[in-house]
PyMOL Python script that loads the backbone (N, CA, C, O; Angstrom):
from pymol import cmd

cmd.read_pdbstr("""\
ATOM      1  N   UNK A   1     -10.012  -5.264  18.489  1.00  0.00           N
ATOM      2  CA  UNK A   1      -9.820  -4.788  17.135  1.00  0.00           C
ATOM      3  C   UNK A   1      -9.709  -5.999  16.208  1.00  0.00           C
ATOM      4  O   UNK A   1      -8.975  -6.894  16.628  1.00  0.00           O
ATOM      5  N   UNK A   2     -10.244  -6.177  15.141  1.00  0.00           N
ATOM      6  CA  UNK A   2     -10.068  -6.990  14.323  1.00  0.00           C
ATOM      7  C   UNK A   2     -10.023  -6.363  12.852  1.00  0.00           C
ATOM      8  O   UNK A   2     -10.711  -5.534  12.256  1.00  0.00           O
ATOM      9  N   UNK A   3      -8.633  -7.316  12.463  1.00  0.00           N
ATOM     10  CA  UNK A   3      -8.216  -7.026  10.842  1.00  0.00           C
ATOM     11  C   UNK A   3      -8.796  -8.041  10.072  1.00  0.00           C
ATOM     12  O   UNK A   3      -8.775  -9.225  10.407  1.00  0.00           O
ATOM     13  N   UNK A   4      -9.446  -7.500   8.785  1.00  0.00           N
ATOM     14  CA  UNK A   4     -10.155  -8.083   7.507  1.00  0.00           C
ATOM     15  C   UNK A   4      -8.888  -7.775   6.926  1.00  0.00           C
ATOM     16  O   UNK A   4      -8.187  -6.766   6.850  1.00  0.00           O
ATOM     17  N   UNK A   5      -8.798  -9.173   6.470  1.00  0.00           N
ATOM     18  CA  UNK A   5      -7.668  -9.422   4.800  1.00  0.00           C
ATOM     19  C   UNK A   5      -8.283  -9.659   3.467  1.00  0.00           C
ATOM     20  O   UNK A   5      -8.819 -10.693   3.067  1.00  0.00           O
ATOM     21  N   UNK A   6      -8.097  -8.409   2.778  1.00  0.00           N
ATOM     22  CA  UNK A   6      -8.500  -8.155   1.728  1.00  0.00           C
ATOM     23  C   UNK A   6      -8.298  -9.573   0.594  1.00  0.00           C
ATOM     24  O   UNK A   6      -7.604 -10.484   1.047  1.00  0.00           O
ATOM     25  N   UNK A   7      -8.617  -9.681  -0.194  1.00  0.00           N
ATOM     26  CA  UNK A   7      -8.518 -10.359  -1.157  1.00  0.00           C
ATOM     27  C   UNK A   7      -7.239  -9.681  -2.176  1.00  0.00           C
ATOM     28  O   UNK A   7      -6.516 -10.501  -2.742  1.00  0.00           O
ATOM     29  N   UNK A   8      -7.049  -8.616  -2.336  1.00  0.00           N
ATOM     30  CA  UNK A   8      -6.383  -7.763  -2.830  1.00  0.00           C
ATOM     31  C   UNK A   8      -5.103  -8.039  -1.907  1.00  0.00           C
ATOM     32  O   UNK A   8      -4.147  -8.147  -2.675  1.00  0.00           O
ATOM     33  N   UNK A   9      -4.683  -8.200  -0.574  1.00  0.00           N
ATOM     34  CA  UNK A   9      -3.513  -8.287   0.368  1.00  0.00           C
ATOM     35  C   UNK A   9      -3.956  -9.777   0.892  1.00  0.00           C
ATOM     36  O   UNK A   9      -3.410 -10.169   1.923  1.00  0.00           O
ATOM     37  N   UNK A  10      -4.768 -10.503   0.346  1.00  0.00           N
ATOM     38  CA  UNK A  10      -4.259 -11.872   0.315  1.00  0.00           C
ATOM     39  C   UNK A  10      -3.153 -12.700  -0.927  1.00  0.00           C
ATOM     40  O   UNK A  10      -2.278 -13.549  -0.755  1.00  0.00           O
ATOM     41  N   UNK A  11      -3.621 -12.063  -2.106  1.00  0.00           N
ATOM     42  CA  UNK A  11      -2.908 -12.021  -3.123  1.00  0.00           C
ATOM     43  C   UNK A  11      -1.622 -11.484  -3.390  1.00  0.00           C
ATOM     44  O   UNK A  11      -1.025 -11.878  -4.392  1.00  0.00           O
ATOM     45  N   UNK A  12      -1.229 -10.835  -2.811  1.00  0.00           N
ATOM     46  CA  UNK A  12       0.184 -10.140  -1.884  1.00  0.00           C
ATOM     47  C   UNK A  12       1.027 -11.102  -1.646  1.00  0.00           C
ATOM     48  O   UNK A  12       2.058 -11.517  -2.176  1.00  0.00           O
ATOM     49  N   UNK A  13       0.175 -11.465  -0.444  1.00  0.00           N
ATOM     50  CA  UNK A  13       0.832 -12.327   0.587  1.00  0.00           C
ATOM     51  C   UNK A  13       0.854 -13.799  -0.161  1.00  0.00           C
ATOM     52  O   UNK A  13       1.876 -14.373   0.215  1.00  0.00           O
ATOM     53  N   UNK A  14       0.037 -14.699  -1.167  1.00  0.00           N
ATOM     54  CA  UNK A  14       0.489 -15.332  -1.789  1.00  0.00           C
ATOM     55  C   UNK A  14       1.383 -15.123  -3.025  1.00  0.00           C
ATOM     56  O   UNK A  14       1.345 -16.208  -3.606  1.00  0.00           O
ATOM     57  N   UNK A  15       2.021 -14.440  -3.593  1.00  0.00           N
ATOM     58  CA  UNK A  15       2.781 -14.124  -4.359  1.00  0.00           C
ATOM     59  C   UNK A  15       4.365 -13.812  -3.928  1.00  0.00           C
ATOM     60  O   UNK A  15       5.357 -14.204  -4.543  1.00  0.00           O
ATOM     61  N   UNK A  16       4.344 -12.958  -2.644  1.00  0.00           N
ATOM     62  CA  UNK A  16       5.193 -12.831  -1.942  1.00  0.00           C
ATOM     63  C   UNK A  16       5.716 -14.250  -1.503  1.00  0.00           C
ATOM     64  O   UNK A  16       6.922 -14.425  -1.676  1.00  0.00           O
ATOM     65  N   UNK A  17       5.118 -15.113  -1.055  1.00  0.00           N
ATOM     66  CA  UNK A  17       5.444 -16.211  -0.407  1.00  0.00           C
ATOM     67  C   UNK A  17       6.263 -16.907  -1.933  1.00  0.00           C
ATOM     68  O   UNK A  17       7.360 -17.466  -1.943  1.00  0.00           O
ATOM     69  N   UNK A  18       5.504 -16.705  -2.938  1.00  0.00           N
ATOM     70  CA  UNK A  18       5.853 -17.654  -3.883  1.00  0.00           C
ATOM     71  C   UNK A  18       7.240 -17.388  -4.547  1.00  0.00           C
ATOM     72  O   UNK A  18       7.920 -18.203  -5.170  1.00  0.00           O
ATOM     73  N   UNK A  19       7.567 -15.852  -4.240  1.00  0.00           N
ATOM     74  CA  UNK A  19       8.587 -15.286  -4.891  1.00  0.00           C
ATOM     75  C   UNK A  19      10.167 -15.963  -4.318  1.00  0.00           C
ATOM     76  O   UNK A  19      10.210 -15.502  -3.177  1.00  0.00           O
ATOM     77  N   UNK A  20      11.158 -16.604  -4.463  1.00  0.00           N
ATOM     78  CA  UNK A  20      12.237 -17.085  -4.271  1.00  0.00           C
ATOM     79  C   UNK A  20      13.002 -16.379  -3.923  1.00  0.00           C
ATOM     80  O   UNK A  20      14.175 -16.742  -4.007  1.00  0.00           O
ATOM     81  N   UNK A  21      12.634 -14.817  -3.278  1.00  0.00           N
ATOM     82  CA  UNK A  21      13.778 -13.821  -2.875  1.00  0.00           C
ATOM     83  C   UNK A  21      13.041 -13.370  -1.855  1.00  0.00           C
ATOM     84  O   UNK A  21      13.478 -12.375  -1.276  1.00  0.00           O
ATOM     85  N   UNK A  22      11.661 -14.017  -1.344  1.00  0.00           N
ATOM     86  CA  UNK A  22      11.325 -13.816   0.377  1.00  0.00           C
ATOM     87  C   UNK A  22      11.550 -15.414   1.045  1.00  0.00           C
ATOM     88  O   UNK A  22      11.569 -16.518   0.501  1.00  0.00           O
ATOM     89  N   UNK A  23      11.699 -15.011   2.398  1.00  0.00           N
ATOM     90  CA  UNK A  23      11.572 -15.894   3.275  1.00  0.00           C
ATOM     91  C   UNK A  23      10.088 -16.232   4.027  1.00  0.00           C
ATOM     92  O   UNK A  23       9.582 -17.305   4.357  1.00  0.00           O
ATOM     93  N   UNK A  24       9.735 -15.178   4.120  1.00  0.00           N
ATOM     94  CA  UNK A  24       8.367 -14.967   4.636  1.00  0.00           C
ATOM     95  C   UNK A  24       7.593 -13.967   4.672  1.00  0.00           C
ATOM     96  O   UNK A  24       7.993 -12.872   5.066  1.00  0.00           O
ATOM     97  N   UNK A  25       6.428 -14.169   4.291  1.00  0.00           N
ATOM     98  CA  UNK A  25       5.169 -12.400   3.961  1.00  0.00           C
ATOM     99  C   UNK A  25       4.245 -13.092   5.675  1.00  0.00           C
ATOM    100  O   UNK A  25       4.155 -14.106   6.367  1.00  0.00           O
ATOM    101  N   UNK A  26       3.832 -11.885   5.601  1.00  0.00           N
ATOM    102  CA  UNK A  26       2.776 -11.684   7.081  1.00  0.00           C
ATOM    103  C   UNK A  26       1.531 -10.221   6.753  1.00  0.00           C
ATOM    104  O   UNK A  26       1.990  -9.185   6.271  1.00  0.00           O
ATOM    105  N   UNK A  27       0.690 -10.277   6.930  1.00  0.00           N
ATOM    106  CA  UNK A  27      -0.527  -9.253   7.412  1.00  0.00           C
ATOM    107  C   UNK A  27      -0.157  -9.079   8.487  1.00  0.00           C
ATOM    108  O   UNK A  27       0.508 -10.015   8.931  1.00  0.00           O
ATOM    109  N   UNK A  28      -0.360  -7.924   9.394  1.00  0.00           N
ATOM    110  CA  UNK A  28      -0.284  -7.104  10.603  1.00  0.00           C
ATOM    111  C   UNK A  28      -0.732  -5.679  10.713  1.00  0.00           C
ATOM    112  O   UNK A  28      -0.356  -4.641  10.167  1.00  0.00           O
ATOM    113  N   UNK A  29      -1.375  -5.876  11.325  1.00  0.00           N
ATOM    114  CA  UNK A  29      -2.083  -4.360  11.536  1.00  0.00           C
ATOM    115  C   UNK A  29      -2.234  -3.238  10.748  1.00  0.00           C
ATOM    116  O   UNK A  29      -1.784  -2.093  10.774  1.00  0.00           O
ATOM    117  N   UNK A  30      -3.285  -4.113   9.759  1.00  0.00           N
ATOM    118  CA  UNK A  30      -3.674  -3.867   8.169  1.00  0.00           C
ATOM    119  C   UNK A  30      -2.343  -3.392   7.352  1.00  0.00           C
ATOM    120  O   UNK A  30      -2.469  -2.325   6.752  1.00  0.00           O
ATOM    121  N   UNK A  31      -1.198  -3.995   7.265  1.00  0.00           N
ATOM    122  CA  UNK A  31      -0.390  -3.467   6.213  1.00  0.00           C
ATOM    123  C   UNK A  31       0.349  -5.014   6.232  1.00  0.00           C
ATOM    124  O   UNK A  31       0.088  -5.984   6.942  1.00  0.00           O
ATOM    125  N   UNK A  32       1.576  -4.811   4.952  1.00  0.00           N
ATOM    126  CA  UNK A  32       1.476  -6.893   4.354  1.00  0.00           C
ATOM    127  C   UNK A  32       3.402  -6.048   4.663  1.00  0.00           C
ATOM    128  O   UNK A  32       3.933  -4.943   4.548  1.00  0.00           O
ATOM    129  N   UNK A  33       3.724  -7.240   5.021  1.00  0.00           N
ATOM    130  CA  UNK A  33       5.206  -7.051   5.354  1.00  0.00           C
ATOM    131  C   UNK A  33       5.846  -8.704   4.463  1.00  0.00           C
ATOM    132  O   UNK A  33       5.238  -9.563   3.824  1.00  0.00           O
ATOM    133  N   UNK A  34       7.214  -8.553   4.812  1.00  0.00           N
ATOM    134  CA  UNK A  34       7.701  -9.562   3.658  1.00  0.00           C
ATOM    135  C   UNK A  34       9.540  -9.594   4.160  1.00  0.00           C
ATOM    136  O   UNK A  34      10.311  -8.692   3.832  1.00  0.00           O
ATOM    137  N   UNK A  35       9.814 -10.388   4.698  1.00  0.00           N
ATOM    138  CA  UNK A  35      11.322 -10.841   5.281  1.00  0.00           C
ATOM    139  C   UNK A  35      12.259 -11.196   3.935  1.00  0.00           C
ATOM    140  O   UNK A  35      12.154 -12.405   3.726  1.00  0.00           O
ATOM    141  N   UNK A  36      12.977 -10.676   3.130  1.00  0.00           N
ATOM    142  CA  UNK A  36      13.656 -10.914   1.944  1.00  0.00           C
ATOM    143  C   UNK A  36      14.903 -12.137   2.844  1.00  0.00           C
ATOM    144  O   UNK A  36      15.120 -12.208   4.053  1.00  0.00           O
ATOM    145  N   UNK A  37      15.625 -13.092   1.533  1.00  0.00           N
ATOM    146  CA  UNK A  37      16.148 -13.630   2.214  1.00  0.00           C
ATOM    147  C   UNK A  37      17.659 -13.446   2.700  1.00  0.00           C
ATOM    148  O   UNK A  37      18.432 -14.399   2.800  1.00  0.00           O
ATOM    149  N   UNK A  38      17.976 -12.222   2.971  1.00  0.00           N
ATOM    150  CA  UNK A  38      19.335 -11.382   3.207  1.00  0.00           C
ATOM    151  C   UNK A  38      18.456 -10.613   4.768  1.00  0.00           C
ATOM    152  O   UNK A  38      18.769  -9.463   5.075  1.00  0.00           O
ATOM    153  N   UNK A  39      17.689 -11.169   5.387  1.00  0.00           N
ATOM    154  CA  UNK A  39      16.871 -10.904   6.534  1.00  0.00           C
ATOM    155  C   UNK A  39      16.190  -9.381   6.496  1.00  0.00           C
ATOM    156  O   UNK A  39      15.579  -8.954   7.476  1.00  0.00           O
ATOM    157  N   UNK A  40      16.373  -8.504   5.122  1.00  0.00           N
ATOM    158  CA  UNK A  40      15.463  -7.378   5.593  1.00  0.00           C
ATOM    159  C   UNK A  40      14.141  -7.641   5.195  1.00  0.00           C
ATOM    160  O   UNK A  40      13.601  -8.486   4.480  1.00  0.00           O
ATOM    161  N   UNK A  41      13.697  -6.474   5.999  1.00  0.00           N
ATOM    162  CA  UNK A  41      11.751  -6.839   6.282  1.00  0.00           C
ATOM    163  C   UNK A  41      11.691  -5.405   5.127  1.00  0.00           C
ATOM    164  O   UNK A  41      12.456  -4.476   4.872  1.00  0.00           O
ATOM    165  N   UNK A  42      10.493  -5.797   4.699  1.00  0.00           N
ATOM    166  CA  UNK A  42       9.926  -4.980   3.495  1.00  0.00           C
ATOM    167  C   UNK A  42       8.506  -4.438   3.712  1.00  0.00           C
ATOM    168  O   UNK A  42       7.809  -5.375   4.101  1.00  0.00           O
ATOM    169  N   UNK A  43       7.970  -3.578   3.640  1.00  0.00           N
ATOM    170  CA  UNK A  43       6.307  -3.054   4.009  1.00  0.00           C
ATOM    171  C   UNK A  43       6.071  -3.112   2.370  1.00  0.00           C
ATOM    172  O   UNK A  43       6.822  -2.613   1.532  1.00  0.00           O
ATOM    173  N   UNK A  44       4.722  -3.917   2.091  1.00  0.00           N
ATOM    174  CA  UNK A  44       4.002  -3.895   0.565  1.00  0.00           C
ATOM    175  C   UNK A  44       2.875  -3.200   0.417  1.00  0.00           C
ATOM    176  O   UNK A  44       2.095  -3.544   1.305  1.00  0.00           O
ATOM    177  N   UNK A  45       2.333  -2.243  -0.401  1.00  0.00           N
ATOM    178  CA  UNK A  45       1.290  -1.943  -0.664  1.00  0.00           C
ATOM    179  C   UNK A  45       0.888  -3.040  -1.707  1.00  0.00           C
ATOM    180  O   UNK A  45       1.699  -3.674  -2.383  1.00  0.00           O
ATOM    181  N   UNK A  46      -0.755  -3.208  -1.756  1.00  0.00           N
ATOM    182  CA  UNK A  46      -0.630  -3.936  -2.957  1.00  0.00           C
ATOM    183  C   UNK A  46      -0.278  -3.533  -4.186  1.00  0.00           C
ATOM    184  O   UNK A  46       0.396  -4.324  -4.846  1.00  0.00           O
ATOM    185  N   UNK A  47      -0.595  -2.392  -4.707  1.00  0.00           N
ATOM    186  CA  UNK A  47      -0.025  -1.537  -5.510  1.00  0.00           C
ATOM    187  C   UNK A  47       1.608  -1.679  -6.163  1.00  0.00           C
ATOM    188  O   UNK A  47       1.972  -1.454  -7.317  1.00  0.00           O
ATOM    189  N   UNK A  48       2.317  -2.075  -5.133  1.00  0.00           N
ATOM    190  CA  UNK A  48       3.616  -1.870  -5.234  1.00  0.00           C
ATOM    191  C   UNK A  48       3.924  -3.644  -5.948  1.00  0.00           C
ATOM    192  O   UNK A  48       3.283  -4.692  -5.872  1.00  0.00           O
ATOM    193  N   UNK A  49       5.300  -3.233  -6.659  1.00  0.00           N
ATOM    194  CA  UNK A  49       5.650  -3.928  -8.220  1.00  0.00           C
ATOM    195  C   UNK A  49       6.939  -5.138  -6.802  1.00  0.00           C
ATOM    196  O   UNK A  49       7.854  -4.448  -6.353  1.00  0.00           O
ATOM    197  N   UNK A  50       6.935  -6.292  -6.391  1.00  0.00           N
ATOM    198  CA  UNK A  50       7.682  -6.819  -5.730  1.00  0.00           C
ATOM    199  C   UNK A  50       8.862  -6.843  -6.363  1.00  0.00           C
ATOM    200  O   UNK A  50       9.728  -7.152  -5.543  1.00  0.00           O
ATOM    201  N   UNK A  51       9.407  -6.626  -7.656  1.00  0.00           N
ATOM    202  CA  UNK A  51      11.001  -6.939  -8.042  1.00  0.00           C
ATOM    203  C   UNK A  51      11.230  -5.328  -7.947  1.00  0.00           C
ATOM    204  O   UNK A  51      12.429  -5.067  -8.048  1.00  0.00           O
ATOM    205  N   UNK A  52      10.588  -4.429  -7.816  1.00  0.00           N
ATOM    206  CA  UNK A  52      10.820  -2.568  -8.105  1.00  0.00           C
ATOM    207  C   UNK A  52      10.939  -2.646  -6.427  1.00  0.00           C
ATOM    208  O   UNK A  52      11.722  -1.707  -6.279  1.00  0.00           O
ATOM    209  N   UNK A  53      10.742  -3.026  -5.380  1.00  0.00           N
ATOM    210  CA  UNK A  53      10.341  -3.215  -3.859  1.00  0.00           C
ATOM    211  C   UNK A  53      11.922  -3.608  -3.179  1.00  0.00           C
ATOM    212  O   UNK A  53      12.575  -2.953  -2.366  1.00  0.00           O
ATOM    213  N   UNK A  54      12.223  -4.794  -3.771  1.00  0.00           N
ATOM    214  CA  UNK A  54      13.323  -5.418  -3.295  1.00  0.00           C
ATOM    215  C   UNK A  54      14.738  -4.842  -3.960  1.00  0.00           C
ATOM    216  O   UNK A  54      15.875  -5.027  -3.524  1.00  0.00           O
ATOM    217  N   UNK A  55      14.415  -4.231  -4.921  1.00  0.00           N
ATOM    218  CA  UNK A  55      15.530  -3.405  -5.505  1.00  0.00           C
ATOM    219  C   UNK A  55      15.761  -2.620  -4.544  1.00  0.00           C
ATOM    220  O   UNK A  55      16.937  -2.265  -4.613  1.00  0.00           O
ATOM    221  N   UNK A  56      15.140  -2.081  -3.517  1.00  0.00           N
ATOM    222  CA  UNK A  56      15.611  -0.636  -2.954  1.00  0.00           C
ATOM    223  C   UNK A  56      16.547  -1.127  -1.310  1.00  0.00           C
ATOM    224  O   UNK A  56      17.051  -0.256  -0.602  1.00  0.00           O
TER     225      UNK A  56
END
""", "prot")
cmd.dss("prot")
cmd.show_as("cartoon", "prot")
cmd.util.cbc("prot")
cmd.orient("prot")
């Protein structure tokens, strides 16, 4: 099986990285995940607003 990373969930995953309230973003089995730095893991659509995400 092989996963294609969108350009759309590459942009995710660089933004996520850039944001100062993750530790770490990852792609996995086509969906973008994101380790906040209080250790919870987060699932992203790209769609989804990252400060509306980490609020919850």
């Amino acid at each position: 099986m092989h996963d294609h990373l969108t350009t759309m969930n590459g942009h995710l995953i660089r933004d996520l990285n850039n944001d100062d309230r993750i530790d770490q973003a990852w792609y996995f089995n086509g969906k973008v995940f994101a380790l906040d730095t209080k250790g919870k893991r987060h699932k992203f659509d790209v769609l989804d607003q990252i400060g509306d995400k980490l609020r919850t």
